[in-house]
Backbone of each chain as ProteinMPNN parsed JSONL, in Angstrom:
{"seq_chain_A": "XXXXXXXXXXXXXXXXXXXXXXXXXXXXXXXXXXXXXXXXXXXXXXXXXXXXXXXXXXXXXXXXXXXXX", "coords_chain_A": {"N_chain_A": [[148.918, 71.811, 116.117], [147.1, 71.047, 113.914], [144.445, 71.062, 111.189], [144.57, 70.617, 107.499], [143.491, 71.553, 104.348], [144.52, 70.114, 102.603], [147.953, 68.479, 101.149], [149.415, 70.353, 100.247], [148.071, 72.842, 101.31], [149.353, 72.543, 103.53], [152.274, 72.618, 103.345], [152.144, 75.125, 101.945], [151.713, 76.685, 104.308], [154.106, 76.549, 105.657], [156.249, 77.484, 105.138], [158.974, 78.32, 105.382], [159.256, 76.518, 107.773], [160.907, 73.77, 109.159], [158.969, 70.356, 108.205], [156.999, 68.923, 110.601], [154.937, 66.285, 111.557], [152.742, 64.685, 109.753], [149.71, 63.381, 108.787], [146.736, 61.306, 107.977], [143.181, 62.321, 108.45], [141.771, 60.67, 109.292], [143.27, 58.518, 110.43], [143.926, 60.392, 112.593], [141.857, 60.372, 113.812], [141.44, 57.844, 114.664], [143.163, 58.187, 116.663], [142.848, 59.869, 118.925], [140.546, 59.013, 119.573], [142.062, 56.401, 120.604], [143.48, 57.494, 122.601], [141.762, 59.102, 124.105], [139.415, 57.951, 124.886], [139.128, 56.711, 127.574], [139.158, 59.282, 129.136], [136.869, 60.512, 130.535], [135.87, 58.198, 132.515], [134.983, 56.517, 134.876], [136.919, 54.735, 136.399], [139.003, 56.182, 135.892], [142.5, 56.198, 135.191], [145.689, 57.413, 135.181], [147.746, 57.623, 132.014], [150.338, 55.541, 131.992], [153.965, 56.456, 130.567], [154.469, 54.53, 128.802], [152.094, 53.108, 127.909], [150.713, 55.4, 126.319], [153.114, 55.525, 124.797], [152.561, 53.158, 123.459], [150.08, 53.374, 122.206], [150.951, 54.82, 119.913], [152.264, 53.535, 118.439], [151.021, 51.412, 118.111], [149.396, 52.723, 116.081], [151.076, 52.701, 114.152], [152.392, 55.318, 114.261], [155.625, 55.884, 114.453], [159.227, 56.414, 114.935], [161.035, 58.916, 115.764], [160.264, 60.691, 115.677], [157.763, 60.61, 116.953], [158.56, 60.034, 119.403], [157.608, 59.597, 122.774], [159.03, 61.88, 125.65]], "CA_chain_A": [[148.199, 70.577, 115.777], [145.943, 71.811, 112.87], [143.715, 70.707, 109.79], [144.593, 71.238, 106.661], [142.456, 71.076, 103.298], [145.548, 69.458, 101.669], [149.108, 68.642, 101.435], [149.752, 71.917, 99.91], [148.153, 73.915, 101.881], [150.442, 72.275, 104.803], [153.906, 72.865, 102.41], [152.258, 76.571, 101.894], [151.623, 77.084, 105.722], [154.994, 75.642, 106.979], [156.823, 77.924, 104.4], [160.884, 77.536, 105.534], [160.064, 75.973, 108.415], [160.576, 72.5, 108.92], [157.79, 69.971, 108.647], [156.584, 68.324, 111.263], [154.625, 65.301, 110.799], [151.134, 64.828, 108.62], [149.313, 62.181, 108.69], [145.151, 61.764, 107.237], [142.57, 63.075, 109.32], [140.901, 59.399, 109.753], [143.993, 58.6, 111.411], [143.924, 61.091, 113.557], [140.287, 60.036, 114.584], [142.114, 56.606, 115.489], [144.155, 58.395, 117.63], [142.05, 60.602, 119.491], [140.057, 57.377, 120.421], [142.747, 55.232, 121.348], [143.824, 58.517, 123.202], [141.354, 59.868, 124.934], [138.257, 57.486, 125.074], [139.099, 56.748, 129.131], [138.701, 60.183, 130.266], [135.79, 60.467, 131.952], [135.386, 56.946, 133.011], [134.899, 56.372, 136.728], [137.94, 54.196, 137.171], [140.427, 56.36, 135.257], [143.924, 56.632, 135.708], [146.382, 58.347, 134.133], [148.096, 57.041, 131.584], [151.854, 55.812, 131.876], [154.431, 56.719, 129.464], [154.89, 53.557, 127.979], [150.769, 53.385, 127.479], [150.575, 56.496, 125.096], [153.383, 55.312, 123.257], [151.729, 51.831, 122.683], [149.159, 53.782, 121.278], [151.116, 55.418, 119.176], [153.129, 52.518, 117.993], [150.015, 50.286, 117.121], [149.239, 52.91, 114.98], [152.068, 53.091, 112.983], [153.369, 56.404, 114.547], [156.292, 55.597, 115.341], [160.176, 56.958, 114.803], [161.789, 59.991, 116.67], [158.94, 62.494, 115.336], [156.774, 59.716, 118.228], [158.916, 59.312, 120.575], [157.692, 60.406, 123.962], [159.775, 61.866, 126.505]], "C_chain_A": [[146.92, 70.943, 115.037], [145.308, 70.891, 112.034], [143.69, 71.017, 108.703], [144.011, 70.687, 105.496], [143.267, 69.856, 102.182], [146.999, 69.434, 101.843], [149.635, 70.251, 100.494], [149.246, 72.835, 100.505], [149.061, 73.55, 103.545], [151.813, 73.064, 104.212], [153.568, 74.709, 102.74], [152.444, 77.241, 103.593], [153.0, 76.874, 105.938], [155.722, 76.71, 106.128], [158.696, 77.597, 104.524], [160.629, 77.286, 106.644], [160.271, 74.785, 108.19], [159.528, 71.741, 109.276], [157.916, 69.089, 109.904], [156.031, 66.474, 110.989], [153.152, 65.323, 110.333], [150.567, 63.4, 108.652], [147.488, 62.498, 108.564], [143.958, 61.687, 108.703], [141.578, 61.31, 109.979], [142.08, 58.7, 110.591], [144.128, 59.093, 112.643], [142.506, 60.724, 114.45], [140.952, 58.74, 115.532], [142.637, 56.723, 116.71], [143.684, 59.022, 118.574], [141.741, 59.383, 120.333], [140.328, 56.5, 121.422], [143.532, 56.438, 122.471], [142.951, 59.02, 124.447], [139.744, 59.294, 125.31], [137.874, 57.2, 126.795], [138.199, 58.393, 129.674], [137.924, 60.499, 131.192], [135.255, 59.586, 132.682], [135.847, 56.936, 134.4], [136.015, 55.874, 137.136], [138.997, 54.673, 136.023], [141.368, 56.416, 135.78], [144.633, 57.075, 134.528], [147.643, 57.343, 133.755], [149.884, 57.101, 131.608], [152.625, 56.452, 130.363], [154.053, 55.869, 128.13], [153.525, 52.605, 127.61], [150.239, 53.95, 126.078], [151.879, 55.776, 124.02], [153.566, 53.692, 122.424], [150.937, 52.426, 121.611], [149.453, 54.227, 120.25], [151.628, 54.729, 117.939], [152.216, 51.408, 117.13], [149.58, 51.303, 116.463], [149.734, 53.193, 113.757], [152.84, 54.149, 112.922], [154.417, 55.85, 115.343], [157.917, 56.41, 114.612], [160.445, 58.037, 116.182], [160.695, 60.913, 116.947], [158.004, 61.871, 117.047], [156.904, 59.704, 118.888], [158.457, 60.174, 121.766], [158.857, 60.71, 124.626], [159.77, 61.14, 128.115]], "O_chain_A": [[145.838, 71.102, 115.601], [145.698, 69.735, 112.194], [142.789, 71.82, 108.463], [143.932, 69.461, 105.428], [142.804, 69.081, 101.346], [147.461, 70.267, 102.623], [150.675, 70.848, 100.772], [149.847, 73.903, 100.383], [149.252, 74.368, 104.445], [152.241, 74.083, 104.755], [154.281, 75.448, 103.419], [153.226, 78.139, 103.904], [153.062, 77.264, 107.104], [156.104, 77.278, 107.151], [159.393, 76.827, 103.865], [161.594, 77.651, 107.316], [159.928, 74.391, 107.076], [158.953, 71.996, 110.335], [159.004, 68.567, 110.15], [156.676, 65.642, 110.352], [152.47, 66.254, 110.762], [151.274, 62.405, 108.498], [146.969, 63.556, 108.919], [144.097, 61.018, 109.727], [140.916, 61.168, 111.008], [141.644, 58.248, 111.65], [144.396, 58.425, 113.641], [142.36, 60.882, 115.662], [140.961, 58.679, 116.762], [142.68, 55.887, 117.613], [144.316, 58.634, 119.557], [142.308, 58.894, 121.31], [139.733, 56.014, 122.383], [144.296, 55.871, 123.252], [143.412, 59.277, 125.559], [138.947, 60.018, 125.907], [136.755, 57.374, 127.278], [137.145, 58.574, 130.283], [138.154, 60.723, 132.38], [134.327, 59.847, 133.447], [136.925, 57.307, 134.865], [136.422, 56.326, 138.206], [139.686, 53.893, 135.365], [141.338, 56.7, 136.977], [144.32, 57.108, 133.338], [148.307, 56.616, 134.494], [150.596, 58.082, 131.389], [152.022, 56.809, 129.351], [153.609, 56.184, 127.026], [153.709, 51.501, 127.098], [149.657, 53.399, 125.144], [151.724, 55.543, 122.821], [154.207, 53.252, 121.47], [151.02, 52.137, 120.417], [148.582, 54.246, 119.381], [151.517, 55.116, 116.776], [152.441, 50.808, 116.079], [148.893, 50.674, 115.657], [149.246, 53.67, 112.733], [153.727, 54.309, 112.083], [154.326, 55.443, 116.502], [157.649, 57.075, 113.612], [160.065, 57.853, 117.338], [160.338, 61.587, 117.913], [157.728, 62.602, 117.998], [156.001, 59.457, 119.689], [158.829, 61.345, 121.832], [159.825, 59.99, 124.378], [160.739, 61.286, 128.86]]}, "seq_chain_B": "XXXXXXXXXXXXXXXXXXXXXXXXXXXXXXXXXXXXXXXXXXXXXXXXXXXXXXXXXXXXXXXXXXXXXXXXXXXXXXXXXXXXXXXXXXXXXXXXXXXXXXXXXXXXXXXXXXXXXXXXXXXXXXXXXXXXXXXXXXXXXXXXXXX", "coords_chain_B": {"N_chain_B": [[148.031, 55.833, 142.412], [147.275, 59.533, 144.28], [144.193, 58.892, 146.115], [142.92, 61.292, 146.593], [143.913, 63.101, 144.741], [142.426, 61.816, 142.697], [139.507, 61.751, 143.475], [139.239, 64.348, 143.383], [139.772, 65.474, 140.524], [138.222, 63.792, 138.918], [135.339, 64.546, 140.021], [136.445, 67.558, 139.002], [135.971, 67.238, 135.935], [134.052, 65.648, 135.418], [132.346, 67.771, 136.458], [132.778, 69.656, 134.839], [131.647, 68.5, 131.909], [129.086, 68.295, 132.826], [128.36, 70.898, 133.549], [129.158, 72.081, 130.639], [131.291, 74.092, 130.755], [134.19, 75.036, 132.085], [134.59, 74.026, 135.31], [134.212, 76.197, 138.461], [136.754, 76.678, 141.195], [135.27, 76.908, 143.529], [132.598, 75.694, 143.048], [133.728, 72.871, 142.101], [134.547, 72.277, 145.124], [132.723, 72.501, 146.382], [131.374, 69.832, 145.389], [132.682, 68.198, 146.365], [133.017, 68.45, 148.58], [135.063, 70.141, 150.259], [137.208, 72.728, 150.892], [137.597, 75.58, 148.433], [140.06, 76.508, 148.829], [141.043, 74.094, 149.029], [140.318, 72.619, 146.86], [141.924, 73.785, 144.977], [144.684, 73.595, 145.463], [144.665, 71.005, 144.877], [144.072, 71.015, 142.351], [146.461, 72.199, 141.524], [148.578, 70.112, 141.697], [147.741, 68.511, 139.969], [147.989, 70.11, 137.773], [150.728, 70.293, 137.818], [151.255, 67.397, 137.225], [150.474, 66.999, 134.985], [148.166, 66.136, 134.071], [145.827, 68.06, 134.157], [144.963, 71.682, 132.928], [146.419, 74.587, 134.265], [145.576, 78.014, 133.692], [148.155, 80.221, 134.443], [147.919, 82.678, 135.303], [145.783, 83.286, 136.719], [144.585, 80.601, 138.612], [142.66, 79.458, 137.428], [140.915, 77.016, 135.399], [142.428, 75.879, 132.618], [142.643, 73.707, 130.672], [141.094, 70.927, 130.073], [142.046, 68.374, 129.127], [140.048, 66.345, 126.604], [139.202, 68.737, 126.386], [139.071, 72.307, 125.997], [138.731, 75.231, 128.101], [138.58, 77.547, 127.652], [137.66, 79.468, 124.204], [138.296, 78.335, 121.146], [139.603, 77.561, 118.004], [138.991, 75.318, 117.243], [135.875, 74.001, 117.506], [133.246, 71.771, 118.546], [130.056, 69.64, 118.151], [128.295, 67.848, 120.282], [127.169, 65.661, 121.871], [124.732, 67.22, 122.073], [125.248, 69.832, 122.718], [127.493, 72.66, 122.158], [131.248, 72.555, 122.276], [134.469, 73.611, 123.262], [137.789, 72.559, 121.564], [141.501, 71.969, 122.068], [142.884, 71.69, 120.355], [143.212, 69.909, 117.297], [143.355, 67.093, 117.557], [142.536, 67.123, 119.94], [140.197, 68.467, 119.564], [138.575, 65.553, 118.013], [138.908, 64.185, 119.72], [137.307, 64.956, 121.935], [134.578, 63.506, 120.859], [135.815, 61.382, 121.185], [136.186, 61.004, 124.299], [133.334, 61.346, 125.374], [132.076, 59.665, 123.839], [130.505, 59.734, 122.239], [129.025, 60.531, 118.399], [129.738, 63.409, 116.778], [130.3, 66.997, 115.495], [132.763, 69.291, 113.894], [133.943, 71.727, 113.42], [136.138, 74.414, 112.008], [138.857, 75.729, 110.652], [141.127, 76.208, 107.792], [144.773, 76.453, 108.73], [146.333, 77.998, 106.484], [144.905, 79.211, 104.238], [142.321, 79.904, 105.306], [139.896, 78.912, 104.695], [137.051, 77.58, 105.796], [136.091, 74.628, 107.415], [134.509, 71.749, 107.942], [133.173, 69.014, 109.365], [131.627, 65.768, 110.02], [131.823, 63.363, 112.368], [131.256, 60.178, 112.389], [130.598, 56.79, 114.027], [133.412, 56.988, 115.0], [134.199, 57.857, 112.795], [135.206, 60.39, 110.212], [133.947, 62.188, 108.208], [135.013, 63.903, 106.443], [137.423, 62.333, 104.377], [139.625, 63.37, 103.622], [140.806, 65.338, 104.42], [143.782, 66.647, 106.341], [146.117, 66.407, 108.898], [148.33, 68.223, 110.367], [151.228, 67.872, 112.653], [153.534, 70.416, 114.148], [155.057, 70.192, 116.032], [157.28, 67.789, 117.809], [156.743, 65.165, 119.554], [158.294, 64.577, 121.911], [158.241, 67.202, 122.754], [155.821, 68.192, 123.11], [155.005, 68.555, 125.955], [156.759, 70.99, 126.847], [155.344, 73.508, 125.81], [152.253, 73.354, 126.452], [150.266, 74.947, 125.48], [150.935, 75.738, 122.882], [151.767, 73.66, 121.557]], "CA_chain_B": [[147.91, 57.785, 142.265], [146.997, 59.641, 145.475], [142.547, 59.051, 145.77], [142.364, 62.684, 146.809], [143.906, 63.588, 143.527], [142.0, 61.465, 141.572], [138.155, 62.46, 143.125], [139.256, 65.783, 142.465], [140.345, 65.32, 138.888], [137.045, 62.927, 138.596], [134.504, 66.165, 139.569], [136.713, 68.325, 137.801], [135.988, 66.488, 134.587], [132.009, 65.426, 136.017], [131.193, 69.38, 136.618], [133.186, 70.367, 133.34], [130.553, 67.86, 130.893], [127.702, 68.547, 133.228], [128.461, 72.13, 133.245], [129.504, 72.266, 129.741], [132.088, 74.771, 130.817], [135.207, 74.645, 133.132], [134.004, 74.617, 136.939], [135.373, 77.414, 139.229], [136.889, 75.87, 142.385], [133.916, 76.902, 144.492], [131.819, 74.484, 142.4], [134.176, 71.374, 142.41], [134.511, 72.295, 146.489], [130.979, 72.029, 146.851], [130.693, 68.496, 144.99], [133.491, 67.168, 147.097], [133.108, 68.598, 150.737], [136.345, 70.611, 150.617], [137.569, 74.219, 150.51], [137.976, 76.107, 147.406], [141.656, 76.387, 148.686], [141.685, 72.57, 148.942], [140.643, 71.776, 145.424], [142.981, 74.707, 144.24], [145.993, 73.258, 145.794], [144.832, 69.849, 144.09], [144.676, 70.971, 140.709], [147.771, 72.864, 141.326], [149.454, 69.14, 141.798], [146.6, 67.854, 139.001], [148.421, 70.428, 136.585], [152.186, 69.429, 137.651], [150.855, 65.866, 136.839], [149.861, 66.912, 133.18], [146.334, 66.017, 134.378], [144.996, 68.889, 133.243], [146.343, 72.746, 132.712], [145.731, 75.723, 135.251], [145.888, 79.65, 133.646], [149.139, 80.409, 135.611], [147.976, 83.725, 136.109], [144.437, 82.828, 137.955], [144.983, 79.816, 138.974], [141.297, 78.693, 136.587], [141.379, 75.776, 134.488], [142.381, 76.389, 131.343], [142.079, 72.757, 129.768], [140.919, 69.864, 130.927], [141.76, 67.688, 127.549], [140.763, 67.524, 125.518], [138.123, 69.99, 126.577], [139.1, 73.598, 126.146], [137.775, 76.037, 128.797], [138.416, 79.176, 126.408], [137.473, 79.752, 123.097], [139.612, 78.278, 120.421], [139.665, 77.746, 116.384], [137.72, 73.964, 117.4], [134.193, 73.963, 117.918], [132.651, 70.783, 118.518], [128.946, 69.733, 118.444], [128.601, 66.706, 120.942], [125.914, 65.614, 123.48], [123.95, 68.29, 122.77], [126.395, 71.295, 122.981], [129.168, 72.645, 121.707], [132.875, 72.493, 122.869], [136.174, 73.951, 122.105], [139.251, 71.587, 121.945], [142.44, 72.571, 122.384], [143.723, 71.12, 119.024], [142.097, 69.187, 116.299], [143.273, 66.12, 118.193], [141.718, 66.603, 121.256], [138.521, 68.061, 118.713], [138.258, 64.262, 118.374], [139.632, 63.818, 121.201], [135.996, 65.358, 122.647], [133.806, 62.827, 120.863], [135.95, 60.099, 121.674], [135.033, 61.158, 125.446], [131.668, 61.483, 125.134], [131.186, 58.702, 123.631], [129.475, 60.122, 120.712], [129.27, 60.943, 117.198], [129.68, 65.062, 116.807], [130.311, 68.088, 114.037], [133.743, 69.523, 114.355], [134.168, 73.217, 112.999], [137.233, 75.274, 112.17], [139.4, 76.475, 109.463], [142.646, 75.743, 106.899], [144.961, 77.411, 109.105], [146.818, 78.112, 105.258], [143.598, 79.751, 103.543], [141.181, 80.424, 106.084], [138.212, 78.472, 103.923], [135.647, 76.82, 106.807], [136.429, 73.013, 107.052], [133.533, 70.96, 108.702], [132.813, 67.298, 109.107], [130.445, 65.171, 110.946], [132.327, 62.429, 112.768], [130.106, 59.124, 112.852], [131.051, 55.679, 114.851], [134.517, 57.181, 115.314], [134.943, 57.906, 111.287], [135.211, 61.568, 109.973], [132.897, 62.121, 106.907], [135.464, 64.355, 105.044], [138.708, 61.634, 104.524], [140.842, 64.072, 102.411], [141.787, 66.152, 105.217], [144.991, 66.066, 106.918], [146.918, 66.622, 110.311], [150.126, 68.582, 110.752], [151.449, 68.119, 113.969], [154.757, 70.575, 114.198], [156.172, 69.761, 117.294], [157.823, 66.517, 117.727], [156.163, 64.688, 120.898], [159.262, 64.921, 123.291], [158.256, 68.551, 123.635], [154.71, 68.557, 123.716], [154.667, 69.637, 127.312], [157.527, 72.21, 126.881], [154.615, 74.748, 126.245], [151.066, 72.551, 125.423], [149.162, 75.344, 124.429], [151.376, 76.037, 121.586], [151.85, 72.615, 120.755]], "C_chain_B": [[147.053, 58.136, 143.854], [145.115, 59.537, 145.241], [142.223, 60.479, 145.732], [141.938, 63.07, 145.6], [143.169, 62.937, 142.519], [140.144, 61.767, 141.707], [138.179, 63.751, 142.668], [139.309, 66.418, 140.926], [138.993, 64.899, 138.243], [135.697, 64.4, 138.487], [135.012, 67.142, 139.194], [135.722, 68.254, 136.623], [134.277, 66.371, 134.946], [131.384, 66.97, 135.321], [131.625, 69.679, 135.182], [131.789, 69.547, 132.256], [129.098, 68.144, 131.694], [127.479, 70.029, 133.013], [128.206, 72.831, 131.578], [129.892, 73.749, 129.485], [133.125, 74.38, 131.789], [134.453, 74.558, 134.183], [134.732, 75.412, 137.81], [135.985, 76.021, 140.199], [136.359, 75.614, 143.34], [133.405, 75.714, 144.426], [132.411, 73.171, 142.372], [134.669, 71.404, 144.703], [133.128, 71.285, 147.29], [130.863, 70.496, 147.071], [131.83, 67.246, 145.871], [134.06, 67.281, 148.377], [134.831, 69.333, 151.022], [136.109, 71.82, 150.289], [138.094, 74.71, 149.137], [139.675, 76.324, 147.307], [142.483, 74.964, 148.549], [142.144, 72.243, 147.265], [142.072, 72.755, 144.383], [144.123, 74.265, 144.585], [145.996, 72.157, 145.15], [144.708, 69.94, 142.744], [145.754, 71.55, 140.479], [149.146, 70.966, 140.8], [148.779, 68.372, 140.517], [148.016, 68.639, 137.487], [150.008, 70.149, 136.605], [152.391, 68.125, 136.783], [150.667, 65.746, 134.946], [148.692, 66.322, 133.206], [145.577, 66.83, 133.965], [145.92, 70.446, 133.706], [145.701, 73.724, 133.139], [146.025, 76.926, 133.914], [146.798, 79.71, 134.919], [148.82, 81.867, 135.931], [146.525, 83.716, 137.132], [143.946, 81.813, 138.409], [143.489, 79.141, 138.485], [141.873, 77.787, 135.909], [141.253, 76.167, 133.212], [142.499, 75.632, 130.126], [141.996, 71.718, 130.583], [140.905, 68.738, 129.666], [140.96, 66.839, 128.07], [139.444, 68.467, 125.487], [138.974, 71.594, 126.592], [138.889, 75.103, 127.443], [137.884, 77.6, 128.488], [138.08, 79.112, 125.072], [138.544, 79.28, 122.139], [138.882, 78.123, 118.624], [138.906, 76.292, 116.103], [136.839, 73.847, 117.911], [134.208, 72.508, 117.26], [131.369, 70.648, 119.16], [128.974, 68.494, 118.959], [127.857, 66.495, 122.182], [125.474, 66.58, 123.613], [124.227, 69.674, 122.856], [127.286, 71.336, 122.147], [130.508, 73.185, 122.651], [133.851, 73.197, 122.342], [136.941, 72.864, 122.394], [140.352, 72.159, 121.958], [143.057, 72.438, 120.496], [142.673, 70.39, 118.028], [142.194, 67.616, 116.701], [142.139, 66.174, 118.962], [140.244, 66.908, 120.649], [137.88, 66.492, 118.675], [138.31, 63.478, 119.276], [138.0, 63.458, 122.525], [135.029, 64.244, 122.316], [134.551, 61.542, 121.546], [135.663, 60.022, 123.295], [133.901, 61.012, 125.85], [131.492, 60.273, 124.742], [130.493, 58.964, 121.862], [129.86, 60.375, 119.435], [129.189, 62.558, 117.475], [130.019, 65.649, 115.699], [131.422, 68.782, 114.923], [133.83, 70.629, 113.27], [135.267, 73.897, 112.935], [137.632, 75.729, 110.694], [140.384, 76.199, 109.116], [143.348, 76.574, 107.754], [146.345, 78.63, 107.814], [146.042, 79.393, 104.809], [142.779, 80.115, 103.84], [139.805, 80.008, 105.945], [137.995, 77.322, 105.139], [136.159, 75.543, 106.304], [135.384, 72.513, 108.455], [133.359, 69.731, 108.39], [132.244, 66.786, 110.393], [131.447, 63.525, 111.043], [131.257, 61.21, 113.334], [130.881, 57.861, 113.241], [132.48, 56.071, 114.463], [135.201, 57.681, 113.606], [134.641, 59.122, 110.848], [135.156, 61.371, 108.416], [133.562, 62.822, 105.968], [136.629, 63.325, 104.795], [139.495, 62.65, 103.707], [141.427, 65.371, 102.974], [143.053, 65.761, 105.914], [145.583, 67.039, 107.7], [147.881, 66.936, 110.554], [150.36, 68.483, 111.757], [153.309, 69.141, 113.724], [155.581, 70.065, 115.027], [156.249, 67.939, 117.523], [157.425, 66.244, 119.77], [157.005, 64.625, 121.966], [158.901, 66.38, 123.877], [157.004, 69.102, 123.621], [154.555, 69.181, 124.557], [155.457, 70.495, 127.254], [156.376, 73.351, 126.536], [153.496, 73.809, 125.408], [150.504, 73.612, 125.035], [149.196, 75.754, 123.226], [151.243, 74.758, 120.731], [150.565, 71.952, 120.472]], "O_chain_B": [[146.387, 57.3, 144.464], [144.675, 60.087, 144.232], [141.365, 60.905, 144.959], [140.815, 63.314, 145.159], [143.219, 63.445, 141.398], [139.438, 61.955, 140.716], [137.436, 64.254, 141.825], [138.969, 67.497, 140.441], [138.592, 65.462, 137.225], [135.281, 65.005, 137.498], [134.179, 67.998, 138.898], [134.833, 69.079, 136.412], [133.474, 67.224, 134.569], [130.604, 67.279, 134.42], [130.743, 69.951, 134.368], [130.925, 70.351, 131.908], [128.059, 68.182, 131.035], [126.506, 70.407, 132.36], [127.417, 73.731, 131.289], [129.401, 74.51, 128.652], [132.927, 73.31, 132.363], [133.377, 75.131, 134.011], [135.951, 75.252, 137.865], [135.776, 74.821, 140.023], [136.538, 74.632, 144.059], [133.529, 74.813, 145.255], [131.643, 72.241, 142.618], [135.047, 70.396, 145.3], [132.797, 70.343, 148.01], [130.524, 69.895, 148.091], [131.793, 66.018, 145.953], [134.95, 66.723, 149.019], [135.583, 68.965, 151.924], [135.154, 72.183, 149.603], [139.116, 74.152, 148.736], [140.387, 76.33, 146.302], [143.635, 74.662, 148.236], [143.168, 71.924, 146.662], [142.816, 72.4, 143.469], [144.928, 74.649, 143.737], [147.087, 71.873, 144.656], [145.158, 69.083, 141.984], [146.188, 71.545, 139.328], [150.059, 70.831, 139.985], [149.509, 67.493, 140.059], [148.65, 68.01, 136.64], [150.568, 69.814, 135.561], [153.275, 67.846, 135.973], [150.714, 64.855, 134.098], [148.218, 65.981, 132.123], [144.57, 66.461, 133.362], [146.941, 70.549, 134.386], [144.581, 73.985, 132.701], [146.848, 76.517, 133.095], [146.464, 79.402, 136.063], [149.462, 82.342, 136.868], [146.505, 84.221, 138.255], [142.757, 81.899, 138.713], [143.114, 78.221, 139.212], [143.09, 77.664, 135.766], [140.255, 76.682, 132.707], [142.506, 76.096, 128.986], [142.65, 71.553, 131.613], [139.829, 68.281, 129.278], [140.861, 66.479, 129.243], [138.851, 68.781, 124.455], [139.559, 71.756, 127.663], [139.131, 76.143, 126.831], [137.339, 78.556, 129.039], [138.559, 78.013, 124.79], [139.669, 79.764, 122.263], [137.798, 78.581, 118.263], [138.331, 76.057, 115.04], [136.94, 73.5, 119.087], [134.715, 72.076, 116.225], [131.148, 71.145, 120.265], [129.648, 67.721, 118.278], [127.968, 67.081, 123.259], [125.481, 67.173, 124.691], [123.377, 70.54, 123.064], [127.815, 70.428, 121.506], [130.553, 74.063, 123.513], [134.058, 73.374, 121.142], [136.771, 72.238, 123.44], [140.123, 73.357, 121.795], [143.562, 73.3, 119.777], [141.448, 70.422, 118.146], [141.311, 66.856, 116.302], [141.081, 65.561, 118.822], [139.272, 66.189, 120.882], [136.814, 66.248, 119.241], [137.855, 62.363, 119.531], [137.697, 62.581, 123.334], [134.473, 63.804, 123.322], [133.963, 60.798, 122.33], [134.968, 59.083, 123.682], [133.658, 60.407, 126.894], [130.623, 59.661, 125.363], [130.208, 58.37, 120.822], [131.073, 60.462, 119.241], [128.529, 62.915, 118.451], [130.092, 64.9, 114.725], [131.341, 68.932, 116.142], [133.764, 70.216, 112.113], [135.624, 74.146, 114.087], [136.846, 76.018, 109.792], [141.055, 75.769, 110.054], [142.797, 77.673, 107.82], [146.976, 79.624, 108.172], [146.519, 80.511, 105.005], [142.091, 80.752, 103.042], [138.83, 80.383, 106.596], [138.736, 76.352, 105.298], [136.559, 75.321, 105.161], [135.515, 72.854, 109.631], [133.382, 69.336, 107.224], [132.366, 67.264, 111.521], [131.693, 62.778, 110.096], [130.618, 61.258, 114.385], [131.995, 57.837, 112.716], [132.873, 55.445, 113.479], [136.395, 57.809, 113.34], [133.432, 59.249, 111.039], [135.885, 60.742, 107.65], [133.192, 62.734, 104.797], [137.316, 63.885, 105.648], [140.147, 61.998, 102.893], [142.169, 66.19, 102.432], [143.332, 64.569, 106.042], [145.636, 68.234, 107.412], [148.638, 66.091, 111.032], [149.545, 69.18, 112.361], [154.213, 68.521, 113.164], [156.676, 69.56, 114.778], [155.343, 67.119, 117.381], [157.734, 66.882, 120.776], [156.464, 64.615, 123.072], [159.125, 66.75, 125.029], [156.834, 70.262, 123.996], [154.063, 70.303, 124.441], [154.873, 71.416, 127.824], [156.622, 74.352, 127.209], [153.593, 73.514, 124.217], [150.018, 73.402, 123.924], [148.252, 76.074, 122.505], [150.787, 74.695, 119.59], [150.528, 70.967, 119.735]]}, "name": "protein", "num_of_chains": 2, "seq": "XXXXXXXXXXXXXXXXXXXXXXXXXXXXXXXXXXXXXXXXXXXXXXXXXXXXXXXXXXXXXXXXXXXXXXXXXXXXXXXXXXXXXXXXXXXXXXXXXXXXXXXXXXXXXXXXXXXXXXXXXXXXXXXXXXXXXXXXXXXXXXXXXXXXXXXXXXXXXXXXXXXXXXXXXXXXXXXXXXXXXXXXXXXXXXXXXXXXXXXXXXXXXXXXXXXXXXXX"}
């Protein structure tokens, strides 16, 4: 789960394997957020399955690459 | 969820940001009137849970996302300190915790050229970076520290 300067330097990194998924780093801020903004809050709990992949879903991640187990 | 497991999990997480390092088990004992073998048996069931992730060989904490408690390739500046994250998620992962705006540090892992940005009300000041994730989220936990 990396950072890369560009979609080419992803293509160059991944060389034969297969990609994964990519998506822009302000996204990823979204996700973090809607991810992990509980944690240290006094009345946390841990999040169900079908929680995380709300989160994932309102952001547009969604398909197979998303799917939790 | 059982309360035990969740004050334990709670000063986990407390001593880890007050600390601004992992806490042994001594130290979360202390803050919650139990034996160092107590809280060790409860993060043992903490890290079954995917609550957070022991070192299987010394039974230390070895993330408490998206906090780090070793050294990694994400440095984050944030309340004051800096952090590792496990990933470049949980890097954001850290301010979105906190609460705060922070400076997130690492490298192309392609090219090796320094990539920094200053994350303000949740928005990351370079936009023209971008996020590979390889592993496909069914197997996240099959080994997190790879994934």
């Amino acid at each position: 789960m990396n950072l890369f300067r560009s979609e080419e330097h992803v293509l160059r990194w991944l060389g034969r394997r297969d990609p994964g998924a990519t998506i822009t780093v302000v996204k990823l801020s979204e996700l973090a957020h809607a991810w992990w903004s509980d944690r240290l809050a006094a009345d946390w709990r841990p999040h169900a399955r079908e929680q995380n992949q709300a989160i994932l879903d309102e952001l547009g991640l969604t398909g197979d690459f998303w799917r939790l187990p | 969820v059982d309360a035990e497991l969740l004050e334990v999990r709670n000063a986990t997480y407390g001593a880890f940001v007050e600390l601004g390092r992992a806490p042994s088990a001594e130290e979360v004992a202390v803050a919650t009137d139990r034996t160092s073998a107590e809280v060790e048996a409860v993060w043992r069931e903490l890290h079954r849970a995917h609550a957070l992730v022991l070192n299987p060989a010394t039974n230390e904490i070895r993330m408490a996302n998206p906090f780090s408690a070793v050294p990694t390739a994400y440095r984050v500046q944030s309340a004051g300190r800096w952090w590792y994250g496990n990933c470049a998620w949980d890097a954001l992962g850290i301010c979105a915790a906190l609460h705060t705006d922070g400076r997130i540090e690492t490298s192309c892992p392609d090219c090796g050229e320094a990539i920094a940005f200053d994350v303000r009300g949740q928005r990351p000041d370079d936009q023209r970076l971008l996020f590979h994730c390889l592993v496909p989220a069914a197997h996240w936990w099959d080994d997190i520290a790879f994934a």
